[in-house]
C-alpha positions as CSV (number, residue, x, y, z in Angstrom):
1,X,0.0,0.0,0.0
2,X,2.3,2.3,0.9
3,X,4.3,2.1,-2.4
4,X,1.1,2.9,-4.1
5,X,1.1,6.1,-2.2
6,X,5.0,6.5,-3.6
7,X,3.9,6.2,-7.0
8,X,1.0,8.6,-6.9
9,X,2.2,11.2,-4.7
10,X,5.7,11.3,-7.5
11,X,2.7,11.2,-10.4
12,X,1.4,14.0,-8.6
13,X,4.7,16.1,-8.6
14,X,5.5,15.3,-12.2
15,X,2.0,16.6,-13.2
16,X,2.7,19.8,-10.8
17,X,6.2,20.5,-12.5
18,X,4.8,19.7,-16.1
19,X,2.5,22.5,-15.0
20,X,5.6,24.8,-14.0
21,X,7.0,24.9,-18.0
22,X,3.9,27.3,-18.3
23,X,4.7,29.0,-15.5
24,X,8.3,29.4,-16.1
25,X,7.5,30.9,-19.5
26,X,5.3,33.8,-18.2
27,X,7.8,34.2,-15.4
28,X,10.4,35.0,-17.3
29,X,8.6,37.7,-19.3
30,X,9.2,40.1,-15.8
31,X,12.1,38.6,-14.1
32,X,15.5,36.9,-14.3
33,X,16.4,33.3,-13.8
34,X,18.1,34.2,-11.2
35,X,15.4,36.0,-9.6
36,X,13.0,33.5,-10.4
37,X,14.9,30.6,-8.3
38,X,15.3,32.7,-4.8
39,X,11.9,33.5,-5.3
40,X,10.4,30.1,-5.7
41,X,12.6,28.9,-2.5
42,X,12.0,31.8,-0.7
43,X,7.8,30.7,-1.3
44,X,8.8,27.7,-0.1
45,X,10.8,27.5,2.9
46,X,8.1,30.5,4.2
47,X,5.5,28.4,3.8
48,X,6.7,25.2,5.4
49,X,8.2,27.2,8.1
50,X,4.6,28.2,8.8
51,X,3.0,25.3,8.6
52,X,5.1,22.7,10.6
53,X,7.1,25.3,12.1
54,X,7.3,22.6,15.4
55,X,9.9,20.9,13.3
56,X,12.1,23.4,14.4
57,X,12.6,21.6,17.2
58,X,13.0,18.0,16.3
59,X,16.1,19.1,13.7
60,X,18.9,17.1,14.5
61,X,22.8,17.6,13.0
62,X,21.9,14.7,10.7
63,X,19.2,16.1,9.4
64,X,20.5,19.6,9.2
65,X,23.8,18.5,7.4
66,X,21.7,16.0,4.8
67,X,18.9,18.6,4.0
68,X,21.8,21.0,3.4
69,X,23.5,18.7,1.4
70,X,20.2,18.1,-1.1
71,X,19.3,21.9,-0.9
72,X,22.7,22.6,-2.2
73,X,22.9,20.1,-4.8
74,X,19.0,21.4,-6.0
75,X,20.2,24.9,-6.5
76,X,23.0,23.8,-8.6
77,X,21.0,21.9,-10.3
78,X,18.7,24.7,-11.4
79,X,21.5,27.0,-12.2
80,X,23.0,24.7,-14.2
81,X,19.8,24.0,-16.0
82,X,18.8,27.8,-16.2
83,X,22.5,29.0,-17.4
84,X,22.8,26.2,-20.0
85,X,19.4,27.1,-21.8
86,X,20.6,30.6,-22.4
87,X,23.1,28.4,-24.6
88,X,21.4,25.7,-26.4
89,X,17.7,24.9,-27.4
90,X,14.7,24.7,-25.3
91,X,14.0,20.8,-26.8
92,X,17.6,19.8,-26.4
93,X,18.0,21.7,-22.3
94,X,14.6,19.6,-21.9
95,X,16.1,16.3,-23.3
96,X,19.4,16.7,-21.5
97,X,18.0,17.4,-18.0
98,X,16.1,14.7,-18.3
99,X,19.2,12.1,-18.6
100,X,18.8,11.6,-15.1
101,X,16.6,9.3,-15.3
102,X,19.3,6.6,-16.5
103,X,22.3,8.2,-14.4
104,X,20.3,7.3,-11.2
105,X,20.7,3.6,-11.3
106,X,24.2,3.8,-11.7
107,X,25.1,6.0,-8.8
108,X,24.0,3.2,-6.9
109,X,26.1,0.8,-9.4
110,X,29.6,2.8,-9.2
111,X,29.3,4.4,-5.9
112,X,27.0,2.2,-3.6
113,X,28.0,-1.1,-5.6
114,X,24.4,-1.5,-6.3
115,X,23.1,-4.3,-8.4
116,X,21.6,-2.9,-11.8
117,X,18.1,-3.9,-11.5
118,X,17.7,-4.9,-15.7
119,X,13.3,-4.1,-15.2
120,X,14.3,-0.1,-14.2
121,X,17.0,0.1,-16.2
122,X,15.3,-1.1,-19.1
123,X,12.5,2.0,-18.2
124,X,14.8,4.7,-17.5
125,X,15.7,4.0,-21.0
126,X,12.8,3.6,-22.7
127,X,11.8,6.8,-20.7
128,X,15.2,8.7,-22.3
129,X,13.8,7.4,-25.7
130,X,10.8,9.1,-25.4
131,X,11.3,12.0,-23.5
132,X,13.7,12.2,-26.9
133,X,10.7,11.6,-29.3
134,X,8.7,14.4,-27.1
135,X,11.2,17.4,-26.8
136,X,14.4,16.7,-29.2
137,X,15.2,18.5,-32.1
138,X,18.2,16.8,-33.6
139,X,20.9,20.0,-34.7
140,X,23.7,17.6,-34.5
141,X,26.0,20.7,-32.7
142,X,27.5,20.3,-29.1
143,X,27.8,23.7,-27.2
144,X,28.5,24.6,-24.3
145,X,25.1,25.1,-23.2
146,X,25.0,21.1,-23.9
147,X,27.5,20.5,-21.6
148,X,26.2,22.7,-19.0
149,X,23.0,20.9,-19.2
150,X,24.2,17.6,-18.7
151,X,26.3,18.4,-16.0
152,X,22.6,19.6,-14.4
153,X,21.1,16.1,-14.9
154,X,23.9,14.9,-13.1
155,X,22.7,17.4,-10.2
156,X,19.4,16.1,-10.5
157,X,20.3,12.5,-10.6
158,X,22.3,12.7,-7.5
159,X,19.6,14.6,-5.5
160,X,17.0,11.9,-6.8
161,X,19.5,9.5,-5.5
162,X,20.3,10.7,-2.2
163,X,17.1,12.3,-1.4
164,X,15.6,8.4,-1.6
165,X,18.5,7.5,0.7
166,X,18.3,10.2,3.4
167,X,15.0,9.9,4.0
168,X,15.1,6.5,5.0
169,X,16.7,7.8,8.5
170,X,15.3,11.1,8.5
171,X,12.0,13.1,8.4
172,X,10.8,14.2,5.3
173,X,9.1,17.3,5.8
174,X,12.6,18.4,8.1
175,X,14.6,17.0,4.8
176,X,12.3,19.8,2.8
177,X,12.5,22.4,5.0
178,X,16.1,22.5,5.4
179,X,16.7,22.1,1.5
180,X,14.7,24.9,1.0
181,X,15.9,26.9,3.4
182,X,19.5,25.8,1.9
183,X,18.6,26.6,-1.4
184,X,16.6,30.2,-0.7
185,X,20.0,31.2,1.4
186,X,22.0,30.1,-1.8
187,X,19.5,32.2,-4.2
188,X,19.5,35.1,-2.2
189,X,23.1,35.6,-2.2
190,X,23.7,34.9,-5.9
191,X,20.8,37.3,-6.8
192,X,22.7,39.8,-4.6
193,X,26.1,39.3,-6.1
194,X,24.6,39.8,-9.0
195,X,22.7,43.1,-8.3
196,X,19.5,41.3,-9.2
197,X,17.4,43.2,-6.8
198,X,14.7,44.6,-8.7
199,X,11.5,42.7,-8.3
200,X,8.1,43.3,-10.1
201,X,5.0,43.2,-8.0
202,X,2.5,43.6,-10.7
203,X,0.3,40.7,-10.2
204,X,1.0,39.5,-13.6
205,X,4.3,39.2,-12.6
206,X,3.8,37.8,-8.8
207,X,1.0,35.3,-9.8
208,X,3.3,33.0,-11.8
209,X,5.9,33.1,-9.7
210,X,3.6,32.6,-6.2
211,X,2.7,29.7,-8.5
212,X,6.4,28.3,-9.2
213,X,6.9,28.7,-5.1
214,X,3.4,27.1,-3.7
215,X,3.0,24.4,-6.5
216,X,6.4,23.5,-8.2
217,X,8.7,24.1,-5.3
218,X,6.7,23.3,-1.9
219,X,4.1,20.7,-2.6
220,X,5.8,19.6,-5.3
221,X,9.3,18.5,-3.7
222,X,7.5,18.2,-0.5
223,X,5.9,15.2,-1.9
224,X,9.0,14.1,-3.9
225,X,10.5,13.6,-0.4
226,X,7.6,12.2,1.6
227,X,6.9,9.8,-1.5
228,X,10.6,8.4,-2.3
229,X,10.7,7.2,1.5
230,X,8.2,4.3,-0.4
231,X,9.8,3.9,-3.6
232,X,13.1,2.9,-5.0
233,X,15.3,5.9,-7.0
234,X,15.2,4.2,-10.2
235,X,11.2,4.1,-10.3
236,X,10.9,7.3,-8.5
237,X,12.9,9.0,-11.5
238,X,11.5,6.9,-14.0
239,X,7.8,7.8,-12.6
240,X,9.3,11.9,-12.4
241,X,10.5,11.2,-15.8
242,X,6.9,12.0,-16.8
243,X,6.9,15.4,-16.2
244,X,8.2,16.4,-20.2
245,X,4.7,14.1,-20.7
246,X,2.8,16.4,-18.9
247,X,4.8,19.4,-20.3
248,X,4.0,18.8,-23.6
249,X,0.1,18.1,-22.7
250,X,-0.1,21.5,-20.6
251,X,1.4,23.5,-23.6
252,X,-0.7,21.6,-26.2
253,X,-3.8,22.9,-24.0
254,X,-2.8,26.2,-22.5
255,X,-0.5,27.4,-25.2
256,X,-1.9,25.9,-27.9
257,X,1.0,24.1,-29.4
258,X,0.4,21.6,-32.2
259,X,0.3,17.6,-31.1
260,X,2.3,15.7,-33.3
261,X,2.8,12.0,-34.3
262,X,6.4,12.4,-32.9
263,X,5.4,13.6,-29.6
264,X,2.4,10.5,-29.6
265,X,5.1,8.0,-29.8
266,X,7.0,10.2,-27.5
267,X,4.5,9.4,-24.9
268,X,3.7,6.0,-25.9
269,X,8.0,5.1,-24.8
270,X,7.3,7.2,-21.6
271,X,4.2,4.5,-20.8
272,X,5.5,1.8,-21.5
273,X,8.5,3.0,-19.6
274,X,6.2,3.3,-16.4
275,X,4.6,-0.4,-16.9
276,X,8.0,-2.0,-17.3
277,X,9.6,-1.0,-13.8
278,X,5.5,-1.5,-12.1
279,X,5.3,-5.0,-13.4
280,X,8.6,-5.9,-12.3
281,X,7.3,-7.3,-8.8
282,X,5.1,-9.9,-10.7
283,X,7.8,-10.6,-13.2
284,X,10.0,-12.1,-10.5
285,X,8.6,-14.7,-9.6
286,X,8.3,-15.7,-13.0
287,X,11.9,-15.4,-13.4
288,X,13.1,-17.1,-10.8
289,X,10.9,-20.3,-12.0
290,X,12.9,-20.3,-15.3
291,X,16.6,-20.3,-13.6
């Protein structure tokens, strides 16, 4: 039971950031990248301070050196991602991030001397193959941008990764609060390096952005973190894979963007994905019957 509340609580955060590629795009329209990132983690760790603000006082130096740790390793993440788009292609900083999806399993393979599971591995690439199929347009160039791009899929694979493994010992919603709180500390002082400090407050500026912060930052990565504890790192990213799925449905029905064959069979690799690493469990013992 409680895996099925993994799955659908990380179906539920895919949906929510699929959602945020809207979001993003109006966002940017008033305010930097830059701007745009301490403002989403400054949403969030306000919010979860006021709403499990007893946490405070269970935060142990575990807990407060892991969720630094994963708040650090987010926000490098993101910068990574935001820089390298300013280099490459939308399609190909969309493809790219979402790599992660097949690094994952091997962090545990190189670094935790894992066993490769062959049911998730298989997904995560099926998932790479349609994520490809939904987002890619093949220029055949390698740029910087690139480069920078799939050095952020790294970033995200590793806080996938460990974010499944700390919260094992720790408490989730602390594990949030304290990456968010990591990451808006982070923000803040890069935006204020940079002399980033002019912010709109015109609503059509504040609404996407309170979005980005309630929706794709707290609940969303709130969630990730409750619903890994469940769930192994390879399905959870296989299952987060989903958000360029969702992406692609939200800016076929909000920004009227045209549905094409491509991005069908796009999707079709991204299910099929899903299925693969669910039906693993009653593959098993079917497997074991033939050795």
């Amino acid at each position: 039971m409680k895996k099925y509340i993994g799955e659908i609580g990380l179906i539920i955060t895919a949906i929510i950031w699929g959602s945020g590629f809207v979001g993003s795009a109006v966002a940017l329209d008033h305010y930097t990248p830059y701007q745009i990132l301490v403002g989403r983690f400054l949403i969030g760790v306000i919010l979860l301070s006021l709403v499990f603000y007893p946490k405070f006082k269970t935060i142990k130096k575990g807990a407060l050196i892991k969720g630094v740790i994963l708040g650090s390793i987010l926000y490098i993440a993101f910068v990574l991602q935001t820089v390298g788009l300013q280099f490459t292609t939308p399609s190909k900083n969309a493809f790219l991030t979402a790599v992660n999806v097949v690094i994952v399993p091997f962090i545990g393979f190189f670094i935790h001397k894992r066993n490769l599971d062959i049911f998730e591995l298989t997904g995560a690439v099926l998932a790479v193959i349609g994520i490809a199929f939904l987002s890619l347009q093949l220029t055949g160039e390698l740029n910087i941008g690139d480069v920078l791009t799939l050095l952020c899929a790294f970033a995200f694979a590793f806080h996938i990764f460990y974010t499944a493994r700390f919260v094992k010992d720790e408490d989730a919603v602390v594990l949030t609060l304290v990456q968010m709180g990591t990451a808006a500390v982070i923000g803040l002082s890069v935006v204020m390096m940079k002399g980033e400090t002019n912010f709109s407050f015109e609503s059509s500026a504040i609404l996407p952005l309170v979005y980005l912060g309630v929706f794709s930052t707290t609940i969303a990565y709130l969630l990730q973190t409750v619903s890994q504890k469940f769930i192994t790192e390879t399905k959870a990213a296989i299952i987060l894979s989903t958000e360029a799925l969702w992406g692609t449905l939200f800016s076929v029905i909000l920004l009227s963007e045209l549905l094409t064959v491509r991005m069908s069979v796009g999707a079709v690799f991204i299910l099929v994905a899903i299925i693969i690493a669910e039906i693993k469990p009653q593959l098993m013992p079917f497997r074991r019957r033939l050795e």
